[in-house]
TIFI-671244 format. One line per 5 residues: number of its first residue (from 1); their letters; for each residue x, y, z of N, C-alpha, C, O, CB. Coordinates in nm, 4 decimals. Glycine has a CB too. Layout:
// residues N
NUM	a	X,Y,Z,X,Y,Z,X,Y,Z,X,Y,Z,X,Y,Z ~ ...
//
This chain:
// residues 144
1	xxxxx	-0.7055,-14.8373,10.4903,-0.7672,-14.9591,10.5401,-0.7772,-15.0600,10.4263,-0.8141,-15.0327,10.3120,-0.9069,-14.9299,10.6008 ~ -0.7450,-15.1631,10.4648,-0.7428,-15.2998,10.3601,-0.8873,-15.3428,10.4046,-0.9245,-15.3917,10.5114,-0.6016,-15.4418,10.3923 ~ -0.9799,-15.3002,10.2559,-1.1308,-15.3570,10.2461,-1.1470,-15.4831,10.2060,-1.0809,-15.5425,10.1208,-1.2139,-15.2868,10.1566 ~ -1.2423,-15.5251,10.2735,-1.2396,-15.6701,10.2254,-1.4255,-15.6772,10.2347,-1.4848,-15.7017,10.3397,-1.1278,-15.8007,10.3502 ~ -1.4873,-15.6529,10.1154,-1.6215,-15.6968,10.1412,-1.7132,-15.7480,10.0133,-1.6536,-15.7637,9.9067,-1.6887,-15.5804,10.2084
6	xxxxx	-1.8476,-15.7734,10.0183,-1.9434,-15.7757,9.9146,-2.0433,-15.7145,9.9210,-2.1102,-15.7041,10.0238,-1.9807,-15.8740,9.8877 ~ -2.0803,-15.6451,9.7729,-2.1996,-15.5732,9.7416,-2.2965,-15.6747,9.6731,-2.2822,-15.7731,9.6006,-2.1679,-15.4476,9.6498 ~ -2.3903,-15.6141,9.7225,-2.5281,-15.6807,9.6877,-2.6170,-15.5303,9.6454,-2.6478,-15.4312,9.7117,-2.6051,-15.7838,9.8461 ~ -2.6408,-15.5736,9.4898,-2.7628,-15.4544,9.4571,-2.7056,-15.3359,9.4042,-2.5900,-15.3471,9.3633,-2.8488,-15.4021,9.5911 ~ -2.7640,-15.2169,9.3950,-2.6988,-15.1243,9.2981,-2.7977,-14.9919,9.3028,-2.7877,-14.8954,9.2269,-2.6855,-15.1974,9.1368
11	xxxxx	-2.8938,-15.0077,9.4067,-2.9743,-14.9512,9.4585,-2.9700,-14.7894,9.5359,-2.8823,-14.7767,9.6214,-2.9989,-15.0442,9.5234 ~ -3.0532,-14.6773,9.5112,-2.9811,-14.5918,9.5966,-2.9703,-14.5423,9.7535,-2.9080,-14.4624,9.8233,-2.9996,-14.5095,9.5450 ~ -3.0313,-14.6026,9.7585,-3.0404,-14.6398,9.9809,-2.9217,-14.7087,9.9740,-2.9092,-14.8036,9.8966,-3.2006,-14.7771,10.0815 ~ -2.8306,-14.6705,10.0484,-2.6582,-14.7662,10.0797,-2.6942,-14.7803,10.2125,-2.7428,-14.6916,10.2828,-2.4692,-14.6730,10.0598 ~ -2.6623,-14.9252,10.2541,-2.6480,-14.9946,10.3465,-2.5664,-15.1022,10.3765,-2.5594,-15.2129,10.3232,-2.7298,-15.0172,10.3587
16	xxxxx	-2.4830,-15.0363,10.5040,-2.3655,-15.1384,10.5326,-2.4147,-15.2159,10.6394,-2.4799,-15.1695,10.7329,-2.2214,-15.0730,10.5734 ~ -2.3733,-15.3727,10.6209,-2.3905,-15.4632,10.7078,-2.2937,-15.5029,10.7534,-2.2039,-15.5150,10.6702,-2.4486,-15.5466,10.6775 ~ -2.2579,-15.5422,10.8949,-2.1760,-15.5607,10.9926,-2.2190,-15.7159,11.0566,-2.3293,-15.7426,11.1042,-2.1878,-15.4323,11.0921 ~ -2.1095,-15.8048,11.0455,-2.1750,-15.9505,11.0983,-2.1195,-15.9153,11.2126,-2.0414,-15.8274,11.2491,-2.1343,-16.1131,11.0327 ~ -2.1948,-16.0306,11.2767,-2.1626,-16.1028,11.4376,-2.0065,-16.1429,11.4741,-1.9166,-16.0922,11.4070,-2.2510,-16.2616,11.4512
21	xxxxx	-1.9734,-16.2408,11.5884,-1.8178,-16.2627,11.6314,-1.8687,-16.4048,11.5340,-1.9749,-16.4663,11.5255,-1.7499,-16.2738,11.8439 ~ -1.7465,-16.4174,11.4749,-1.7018,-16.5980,11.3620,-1.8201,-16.5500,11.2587,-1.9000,-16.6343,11.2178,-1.7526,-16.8314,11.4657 ~ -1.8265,-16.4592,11.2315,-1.8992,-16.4549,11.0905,-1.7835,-16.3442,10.9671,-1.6695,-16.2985,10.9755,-2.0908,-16.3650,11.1268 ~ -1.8818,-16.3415,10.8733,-1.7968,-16.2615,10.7396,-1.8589,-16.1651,10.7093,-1.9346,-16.0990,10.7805,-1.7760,-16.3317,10.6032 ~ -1.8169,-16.1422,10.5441,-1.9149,-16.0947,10.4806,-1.9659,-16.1575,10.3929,-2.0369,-16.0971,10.3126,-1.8955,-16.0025,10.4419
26	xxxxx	-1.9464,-16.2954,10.3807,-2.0430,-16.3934,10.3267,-2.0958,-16.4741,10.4060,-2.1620,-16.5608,10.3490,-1.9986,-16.4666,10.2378 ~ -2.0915,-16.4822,10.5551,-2.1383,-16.5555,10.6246,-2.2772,-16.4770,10.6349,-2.2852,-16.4239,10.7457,-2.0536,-16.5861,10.7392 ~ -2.3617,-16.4588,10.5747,-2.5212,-16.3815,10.6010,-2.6229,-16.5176,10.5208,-2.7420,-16.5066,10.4914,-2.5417,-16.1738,10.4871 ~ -2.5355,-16.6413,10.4985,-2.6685,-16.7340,10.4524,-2.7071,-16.7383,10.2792,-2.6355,-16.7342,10.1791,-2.8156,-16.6605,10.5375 ~ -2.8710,-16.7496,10.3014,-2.9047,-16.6860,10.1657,-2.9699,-16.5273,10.1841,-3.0300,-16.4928,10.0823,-3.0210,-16.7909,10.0858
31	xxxxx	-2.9700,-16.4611,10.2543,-3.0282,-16.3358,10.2940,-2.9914,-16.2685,10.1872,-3.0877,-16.2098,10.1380,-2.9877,-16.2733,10.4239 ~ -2.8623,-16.2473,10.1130,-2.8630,-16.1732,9.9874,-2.9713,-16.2181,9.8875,-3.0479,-16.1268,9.8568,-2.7289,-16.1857,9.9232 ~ -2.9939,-16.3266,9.8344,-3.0883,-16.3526,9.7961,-3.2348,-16.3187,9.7986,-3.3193,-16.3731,9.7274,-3.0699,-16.4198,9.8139 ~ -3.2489,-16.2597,9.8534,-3.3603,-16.2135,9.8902,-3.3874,-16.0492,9.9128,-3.4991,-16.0030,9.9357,-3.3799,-16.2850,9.9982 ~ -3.2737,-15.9753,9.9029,-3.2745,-15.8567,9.8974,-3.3388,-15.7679,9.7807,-3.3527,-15.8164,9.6685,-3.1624,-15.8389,9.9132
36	xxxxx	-3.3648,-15.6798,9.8003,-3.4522,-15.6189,9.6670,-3.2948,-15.4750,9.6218,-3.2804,-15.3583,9.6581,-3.6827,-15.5169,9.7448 ~ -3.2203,-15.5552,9.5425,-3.0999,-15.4909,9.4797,-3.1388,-15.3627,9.3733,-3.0559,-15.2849,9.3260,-3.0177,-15.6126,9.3970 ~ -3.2585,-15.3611,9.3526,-3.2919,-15.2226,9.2507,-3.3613,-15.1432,9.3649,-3.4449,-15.0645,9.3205,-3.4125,-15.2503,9.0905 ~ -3.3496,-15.1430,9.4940,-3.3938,-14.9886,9.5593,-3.2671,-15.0022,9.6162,-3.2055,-14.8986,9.5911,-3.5437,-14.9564,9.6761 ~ -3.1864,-15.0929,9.6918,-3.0669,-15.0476,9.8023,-2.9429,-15.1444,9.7066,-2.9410,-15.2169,9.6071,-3.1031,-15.1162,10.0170
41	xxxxx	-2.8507,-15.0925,9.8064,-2.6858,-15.1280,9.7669,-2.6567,-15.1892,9.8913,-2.6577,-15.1122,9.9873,-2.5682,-14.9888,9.7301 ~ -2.6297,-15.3140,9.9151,-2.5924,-15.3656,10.0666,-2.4235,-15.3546,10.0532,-2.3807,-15.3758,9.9398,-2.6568,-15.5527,10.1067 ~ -2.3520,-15.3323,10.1282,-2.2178,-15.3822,10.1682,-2.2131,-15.4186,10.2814,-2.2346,-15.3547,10.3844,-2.1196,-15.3033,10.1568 ~ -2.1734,-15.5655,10.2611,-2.1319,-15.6589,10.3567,-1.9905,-15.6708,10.3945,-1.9077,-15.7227,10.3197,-2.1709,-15.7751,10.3164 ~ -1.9630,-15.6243,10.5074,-1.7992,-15.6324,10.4893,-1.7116,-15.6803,10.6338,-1.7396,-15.6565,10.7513,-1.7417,-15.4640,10.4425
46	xxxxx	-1.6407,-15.7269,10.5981,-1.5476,-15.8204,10.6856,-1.4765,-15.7391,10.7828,-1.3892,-15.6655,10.7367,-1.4387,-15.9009,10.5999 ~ -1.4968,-15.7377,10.9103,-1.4195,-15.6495,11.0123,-1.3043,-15.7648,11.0495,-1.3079,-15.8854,11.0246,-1.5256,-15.5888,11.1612 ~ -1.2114,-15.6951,11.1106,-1.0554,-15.7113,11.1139,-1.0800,-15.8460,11.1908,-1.1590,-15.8587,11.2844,-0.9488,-15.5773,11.1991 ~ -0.9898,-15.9587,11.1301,-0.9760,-16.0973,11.2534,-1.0316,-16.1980,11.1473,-0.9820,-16.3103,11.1388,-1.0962,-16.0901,11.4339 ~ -1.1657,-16.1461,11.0420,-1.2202,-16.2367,10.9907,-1.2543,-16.2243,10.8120,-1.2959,-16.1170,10.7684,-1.3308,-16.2483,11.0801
51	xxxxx	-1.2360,-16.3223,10.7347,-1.2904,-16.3386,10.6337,-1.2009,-16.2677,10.5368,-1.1088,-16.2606,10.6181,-1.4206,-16.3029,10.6427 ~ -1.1659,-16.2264,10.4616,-1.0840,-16.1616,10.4000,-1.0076,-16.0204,10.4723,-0.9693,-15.9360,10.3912,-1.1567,-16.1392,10.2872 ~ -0.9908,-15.9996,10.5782,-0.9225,-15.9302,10.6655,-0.8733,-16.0191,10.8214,-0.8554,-15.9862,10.9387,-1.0186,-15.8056,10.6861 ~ -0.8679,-16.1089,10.7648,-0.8314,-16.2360,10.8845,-0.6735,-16.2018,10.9615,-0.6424,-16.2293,11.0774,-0.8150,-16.4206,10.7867 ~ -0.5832,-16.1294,10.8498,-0.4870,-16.0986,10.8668,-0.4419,-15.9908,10.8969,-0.3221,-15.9772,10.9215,-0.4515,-16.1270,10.8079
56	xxxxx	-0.5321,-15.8869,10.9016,-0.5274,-15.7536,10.9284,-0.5024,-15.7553,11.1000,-0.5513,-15.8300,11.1847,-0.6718,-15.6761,10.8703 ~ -0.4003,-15.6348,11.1146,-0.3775,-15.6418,11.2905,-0.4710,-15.5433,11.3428,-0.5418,-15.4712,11.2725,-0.2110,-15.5964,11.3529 ~ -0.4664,-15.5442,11.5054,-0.5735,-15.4011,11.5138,-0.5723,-15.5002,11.6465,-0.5300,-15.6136,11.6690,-0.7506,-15.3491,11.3861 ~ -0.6539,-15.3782,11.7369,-0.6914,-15.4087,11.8592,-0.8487,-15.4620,11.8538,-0.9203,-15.4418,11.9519,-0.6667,-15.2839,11.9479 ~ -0.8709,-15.4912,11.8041,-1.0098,-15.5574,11.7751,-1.1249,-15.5403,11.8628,-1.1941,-15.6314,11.9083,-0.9956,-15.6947,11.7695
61	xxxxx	-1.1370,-15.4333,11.8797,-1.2444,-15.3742,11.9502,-1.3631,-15.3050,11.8921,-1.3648,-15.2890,11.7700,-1.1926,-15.2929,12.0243 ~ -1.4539,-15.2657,11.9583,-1.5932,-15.2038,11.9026,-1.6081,-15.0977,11.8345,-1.6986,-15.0858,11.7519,-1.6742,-15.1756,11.9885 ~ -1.5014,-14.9851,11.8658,-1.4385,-14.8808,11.8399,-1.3613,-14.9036,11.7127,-1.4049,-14.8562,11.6078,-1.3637,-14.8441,11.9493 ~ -1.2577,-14.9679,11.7148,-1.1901,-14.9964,11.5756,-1.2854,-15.0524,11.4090,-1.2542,-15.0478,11.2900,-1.0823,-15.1253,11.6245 ~ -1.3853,-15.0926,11.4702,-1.4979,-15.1646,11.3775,-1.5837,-15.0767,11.3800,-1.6441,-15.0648,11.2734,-1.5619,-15.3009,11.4170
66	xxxxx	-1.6102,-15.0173,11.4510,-1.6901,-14.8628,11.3842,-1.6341,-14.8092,11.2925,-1.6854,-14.7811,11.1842,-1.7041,-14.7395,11.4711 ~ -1.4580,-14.7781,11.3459,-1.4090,-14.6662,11.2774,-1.3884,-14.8046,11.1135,-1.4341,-14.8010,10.9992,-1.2302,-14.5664,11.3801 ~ -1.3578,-14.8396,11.1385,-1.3140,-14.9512,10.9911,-1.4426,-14.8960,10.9064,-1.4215,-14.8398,10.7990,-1.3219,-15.1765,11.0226 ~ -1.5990,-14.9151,10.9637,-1.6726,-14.9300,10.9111,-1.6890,-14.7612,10.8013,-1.7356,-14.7613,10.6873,-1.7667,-14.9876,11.0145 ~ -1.6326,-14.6224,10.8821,-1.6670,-14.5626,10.8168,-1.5956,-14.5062,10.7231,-1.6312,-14.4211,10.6415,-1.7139,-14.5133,10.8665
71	xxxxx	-1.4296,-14.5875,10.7460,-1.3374,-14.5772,10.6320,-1.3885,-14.6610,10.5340,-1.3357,-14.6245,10.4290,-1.1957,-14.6128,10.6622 ~ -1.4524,-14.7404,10.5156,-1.5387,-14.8082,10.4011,-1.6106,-14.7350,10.3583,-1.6055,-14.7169,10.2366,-1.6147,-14.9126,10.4245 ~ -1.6775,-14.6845,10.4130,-1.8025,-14.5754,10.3582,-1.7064,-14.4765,10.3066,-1.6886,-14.4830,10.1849,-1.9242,-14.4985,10.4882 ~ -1.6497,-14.3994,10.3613,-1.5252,-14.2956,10.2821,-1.4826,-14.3495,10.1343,-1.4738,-14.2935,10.0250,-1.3633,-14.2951,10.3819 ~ -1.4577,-14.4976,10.1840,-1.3879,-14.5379,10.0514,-1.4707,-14.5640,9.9390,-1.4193,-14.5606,9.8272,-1.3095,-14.6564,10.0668
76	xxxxx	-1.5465,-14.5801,9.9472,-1.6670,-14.5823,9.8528,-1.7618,-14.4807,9.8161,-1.8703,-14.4919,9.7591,-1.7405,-14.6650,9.8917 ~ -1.7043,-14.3848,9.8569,-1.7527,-14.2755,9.8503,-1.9087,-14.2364,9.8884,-1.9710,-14.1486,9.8286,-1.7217,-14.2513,9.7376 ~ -1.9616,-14.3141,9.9960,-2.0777,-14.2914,10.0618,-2.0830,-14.1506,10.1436,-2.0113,-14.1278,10.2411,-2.0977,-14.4081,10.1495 ~ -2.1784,-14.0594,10.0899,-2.2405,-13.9767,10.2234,-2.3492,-14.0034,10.3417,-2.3626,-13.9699,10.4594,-2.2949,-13.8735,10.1733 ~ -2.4086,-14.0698,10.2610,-2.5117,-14.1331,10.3201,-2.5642,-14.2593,10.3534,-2.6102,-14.3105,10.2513,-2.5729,-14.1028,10.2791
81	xxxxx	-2.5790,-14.3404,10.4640,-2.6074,-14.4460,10.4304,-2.6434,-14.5553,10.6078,-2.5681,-14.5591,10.7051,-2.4735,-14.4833,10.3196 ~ -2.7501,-14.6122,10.5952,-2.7918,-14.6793,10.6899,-2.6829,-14.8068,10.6970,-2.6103,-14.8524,10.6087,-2.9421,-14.7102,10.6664 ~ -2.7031,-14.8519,10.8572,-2.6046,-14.9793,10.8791,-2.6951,-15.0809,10.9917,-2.7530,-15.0680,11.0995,-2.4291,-14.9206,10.9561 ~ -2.6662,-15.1876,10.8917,-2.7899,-15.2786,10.9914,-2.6654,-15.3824,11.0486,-2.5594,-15.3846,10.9860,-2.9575,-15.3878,10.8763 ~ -2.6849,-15.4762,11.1817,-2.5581,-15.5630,11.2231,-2.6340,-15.6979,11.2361,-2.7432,-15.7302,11.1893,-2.4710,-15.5115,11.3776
86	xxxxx	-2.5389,-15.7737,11.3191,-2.5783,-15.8927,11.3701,-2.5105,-15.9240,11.4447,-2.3896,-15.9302,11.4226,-2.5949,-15.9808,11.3045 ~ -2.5890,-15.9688,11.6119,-2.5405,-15.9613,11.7159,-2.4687,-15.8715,11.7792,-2.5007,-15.7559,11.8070,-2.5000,-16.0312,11.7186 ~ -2.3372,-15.9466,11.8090,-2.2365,-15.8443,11.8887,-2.2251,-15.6967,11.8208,-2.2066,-15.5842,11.8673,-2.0764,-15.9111,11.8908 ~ -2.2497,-15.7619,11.6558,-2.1891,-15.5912,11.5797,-2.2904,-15.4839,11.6170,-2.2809,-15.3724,11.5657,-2.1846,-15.5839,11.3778 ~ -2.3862,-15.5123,11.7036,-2.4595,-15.3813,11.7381,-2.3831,-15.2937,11.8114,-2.3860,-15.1736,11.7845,-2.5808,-15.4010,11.8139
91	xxxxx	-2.3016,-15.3457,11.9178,-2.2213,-15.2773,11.9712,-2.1689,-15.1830,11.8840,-2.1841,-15.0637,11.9101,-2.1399,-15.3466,12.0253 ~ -2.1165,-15.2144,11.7959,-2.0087,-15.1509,11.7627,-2.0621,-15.0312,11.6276,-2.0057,-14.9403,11.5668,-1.8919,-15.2746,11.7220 ~ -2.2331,-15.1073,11.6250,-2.3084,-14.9448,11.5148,-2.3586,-14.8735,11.6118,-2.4513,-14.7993,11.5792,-2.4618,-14.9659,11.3835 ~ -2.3140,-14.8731,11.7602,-2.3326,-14.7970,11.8465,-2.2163,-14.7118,11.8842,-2.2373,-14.6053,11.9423,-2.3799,-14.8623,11.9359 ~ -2.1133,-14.7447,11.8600,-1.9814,-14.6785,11.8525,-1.9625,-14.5535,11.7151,-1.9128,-14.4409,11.7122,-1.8692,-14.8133,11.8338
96	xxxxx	-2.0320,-14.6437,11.6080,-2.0403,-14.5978,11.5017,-2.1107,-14.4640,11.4917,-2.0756,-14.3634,11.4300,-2.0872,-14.6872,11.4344 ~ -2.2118,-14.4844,11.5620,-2.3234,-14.3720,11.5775,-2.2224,-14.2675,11.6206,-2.2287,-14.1623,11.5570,-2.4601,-14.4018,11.6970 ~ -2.1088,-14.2768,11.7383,-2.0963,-14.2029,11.8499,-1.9865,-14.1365,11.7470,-1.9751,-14.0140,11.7430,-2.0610,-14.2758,12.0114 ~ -1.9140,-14.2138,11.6719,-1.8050,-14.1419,11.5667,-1.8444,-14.0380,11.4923,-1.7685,-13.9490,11.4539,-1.7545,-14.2285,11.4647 ~ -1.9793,-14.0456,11.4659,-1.9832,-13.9855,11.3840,-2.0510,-13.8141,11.3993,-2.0785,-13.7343,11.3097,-2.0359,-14.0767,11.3092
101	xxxxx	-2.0672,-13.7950,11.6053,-2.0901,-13.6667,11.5987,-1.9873,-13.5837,11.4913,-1.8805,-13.6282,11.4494,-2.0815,-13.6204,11.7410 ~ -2.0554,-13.4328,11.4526,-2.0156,-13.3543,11.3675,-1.9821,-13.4027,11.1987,-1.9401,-13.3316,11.1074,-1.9099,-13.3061,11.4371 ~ -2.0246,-13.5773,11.1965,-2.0302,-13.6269,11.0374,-2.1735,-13.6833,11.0276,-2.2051,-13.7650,10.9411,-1.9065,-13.7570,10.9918 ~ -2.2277,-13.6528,11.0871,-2.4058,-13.7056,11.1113,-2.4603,-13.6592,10.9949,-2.5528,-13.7314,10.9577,-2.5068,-13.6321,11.2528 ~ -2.4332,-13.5445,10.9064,-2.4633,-13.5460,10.7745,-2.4441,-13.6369,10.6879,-2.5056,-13.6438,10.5815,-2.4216,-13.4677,10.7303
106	xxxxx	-2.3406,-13.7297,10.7327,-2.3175,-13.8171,10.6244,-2.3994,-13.9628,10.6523,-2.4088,-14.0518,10.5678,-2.1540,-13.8359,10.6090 ~ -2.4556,-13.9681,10.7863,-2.5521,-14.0941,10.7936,-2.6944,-14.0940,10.8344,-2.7505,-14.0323,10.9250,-2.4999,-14.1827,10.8803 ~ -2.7387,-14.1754,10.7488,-2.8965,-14.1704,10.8291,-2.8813,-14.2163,10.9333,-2.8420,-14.3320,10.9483,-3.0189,-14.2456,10.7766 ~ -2.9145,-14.1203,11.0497,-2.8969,-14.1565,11.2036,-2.9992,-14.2605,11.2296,-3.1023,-14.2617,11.1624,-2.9193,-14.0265,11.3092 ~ -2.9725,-14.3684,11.3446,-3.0713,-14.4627,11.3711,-3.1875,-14.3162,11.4675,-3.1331,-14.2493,11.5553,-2.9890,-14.6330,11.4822
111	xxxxx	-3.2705,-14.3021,11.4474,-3.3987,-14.2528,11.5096,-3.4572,-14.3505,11.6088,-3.4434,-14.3238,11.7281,-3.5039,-14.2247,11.4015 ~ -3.5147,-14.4502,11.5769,-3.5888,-14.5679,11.6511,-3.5420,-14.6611,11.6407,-3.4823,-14.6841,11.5355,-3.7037,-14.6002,11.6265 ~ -3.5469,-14.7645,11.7501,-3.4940,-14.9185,11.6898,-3.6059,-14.9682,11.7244,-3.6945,-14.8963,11.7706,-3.3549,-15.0077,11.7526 ~ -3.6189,-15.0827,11.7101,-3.7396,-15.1716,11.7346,-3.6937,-15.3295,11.7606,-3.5923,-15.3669,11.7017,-3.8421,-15.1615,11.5996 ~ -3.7459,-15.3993,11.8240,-3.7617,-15.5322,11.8568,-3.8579,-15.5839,11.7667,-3.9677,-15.5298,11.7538,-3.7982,-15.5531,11.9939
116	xxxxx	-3.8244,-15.6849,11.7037,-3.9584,-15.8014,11.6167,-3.8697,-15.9672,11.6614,-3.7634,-16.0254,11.6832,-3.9681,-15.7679,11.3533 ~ -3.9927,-15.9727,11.6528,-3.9358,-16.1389,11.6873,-4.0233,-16.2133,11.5820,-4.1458,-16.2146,11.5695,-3.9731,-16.2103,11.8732 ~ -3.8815,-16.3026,11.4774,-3.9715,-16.3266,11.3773,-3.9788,-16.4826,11.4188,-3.8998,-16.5559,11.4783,-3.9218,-16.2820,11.2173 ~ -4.1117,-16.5033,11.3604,-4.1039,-16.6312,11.3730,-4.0575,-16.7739,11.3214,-4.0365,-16.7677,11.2003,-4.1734,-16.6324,11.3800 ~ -4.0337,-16.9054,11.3753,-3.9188,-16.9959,11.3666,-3.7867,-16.9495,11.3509,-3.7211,-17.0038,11.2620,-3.9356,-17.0762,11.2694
121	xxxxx	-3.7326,-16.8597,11.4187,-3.5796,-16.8237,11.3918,-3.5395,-16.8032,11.4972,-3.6160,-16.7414,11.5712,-3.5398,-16.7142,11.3097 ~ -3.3833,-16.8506,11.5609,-3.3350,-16.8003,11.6048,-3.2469,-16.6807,11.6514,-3.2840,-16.5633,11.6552,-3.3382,-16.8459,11.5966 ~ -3.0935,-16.7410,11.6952,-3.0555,-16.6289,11.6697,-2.9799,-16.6342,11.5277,-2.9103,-16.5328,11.5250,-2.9812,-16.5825,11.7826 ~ -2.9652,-16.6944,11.4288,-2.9165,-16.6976,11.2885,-3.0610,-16.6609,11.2043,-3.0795,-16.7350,11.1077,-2.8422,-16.8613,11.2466 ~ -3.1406,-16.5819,11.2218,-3.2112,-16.5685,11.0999,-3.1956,-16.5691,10.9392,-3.2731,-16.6201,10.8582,-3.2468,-16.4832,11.1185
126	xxxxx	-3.0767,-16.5003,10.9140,-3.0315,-16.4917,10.8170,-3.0124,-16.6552,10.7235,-3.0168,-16.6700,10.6014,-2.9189,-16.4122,10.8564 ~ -2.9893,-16.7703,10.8387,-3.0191,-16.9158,10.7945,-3.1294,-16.9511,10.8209,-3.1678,-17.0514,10.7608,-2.9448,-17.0124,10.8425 ~ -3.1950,-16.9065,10.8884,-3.3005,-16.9800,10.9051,-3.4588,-16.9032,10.8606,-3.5719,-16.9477,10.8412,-3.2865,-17.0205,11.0536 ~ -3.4061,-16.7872,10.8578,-3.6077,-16.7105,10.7852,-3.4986,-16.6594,10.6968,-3.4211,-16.6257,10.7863,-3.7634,-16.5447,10.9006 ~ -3.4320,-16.6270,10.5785,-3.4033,-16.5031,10.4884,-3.4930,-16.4507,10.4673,-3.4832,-16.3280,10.4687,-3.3507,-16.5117,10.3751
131	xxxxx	-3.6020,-16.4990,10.4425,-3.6620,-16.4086,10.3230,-3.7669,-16.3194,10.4521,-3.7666,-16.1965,10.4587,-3.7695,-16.5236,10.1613 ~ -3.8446,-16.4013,10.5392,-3.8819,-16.3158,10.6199,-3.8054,-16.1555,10.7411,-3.8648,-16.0617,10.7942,-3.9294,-16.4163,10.6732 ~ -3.6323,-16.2009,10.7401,-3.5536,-16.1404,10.7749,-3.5028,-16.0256,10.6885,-3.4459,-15.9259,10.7330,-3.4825,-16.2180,10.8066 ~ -3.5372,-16.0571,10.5224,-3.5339,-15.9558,10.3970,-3.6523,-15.8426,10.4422,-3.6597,-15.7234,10.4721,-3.5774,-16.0452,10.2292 ~ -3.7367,-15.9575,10.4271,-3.8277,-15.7922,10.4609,-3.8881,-15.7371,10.5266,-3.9813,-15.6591,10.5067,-3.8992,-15.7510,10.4157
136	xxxxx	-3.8115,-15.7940,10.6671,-3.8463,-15.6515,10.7839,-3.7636,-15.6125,10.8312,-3.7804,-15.5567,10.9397,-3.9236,-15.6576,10.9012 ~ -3.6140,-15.6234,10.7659,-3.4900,-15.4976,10.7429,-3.5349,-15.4182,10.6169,-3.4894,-15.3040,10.6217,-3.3135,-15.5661,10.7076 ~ -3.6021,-15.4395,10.5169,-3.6241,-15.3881,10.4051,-3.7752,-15.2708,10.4301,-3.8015,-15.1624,10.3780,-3.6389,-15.5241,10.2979 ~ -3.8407,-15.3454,10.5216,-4.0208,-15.2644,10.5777,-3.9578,-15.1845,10.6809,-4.0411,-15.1007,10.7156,-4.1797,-15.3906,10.6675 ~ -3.8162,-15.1660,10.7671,-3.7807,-15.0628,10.8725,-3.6910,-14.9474,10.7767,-3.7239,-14.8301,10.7941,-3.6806,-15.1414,11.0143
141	xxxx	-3.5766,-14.9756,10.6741,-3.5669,-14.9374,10.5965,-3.5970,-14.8025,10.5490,-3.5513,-14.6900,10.5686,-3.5955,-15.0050,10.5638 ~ -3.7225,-14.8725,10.4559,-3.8016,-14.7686,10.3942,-3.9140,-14.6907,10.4557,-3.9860,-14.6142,10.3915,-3.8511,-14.8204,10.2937 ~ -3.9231,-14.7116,10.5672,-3.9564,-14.5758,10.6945,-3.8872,-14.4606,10.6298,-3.9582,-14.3750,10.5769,-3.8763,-14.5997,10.8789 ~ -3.7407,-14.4461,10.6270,-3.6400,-14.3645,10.6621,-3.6954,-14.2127,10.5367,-3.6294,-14.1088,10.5326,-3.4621,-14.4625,10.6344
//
């Protein structure tokens, strides 16, 4: 798989982030900014169609972006590691989940999800609250 992404942090909680449809892996705003890079490692990374994999072919489905997602993790040699999305890409950390019967050792399984509705934001939080959007991916997180 031709990777195309950015790390944020250096942290030992690994967490891959998955954008929305017309986003990247720099399309997240200032939300890196605001991340706390000495507990987690974010990878932000570009699924097929967009951003530095714009050119990559594939059937571009929910399924293929799961699986992309955990040849990244392979490639980086992750065993472990939470994946937070945006928007549509939930779908597809729901696919992700489903890939990974019999490799479930290698991810912190989602257990609970939760609804918060933060306030003044839409659906772009990441432009419009970062820092409040930092840390209540960062306060669900460190549940784990």
């Amino acid at each position: 798989m031709a990777s195309s992404h950015v790390t944020v942090g250096s942290g030992d909680h690994r967490v891959l982030a998955l954008h929305g449809w017309f986003g990247s892996a720099r399309g997240w705003g200032s939300l890196p900014d605001y991340l706390d890079g000495a507990a987690y490692t974010y990878v932000f990374m570009d699924l097929r169609g967009y951003g530095g994999r714009r050119q990559v072919a594939g059937d571009f489905t929910m399924e293929e972006a799961a699986a992309d997602g955990l040849a990244l993790a392979d490639e980086l040699g992750w065993d472990r590691f939470s994946v937070i999305g945006h928007s549509m890409s939930g779908q597809a950390i729901q696919h992700l989940l489903l890939q990974a019967p019999g490799r479930m050792r290698r991810l912190v399984a989602l257990t609970a999800a939760e609804l918060e509705v933060i306030p003044n934001s839409g659906h772009y939080p990441m432009y419009e609250t970062p820092a409040a959007l930092a840390a209540s991916i960062e306060e669900f997180l460190g549940r784990e």
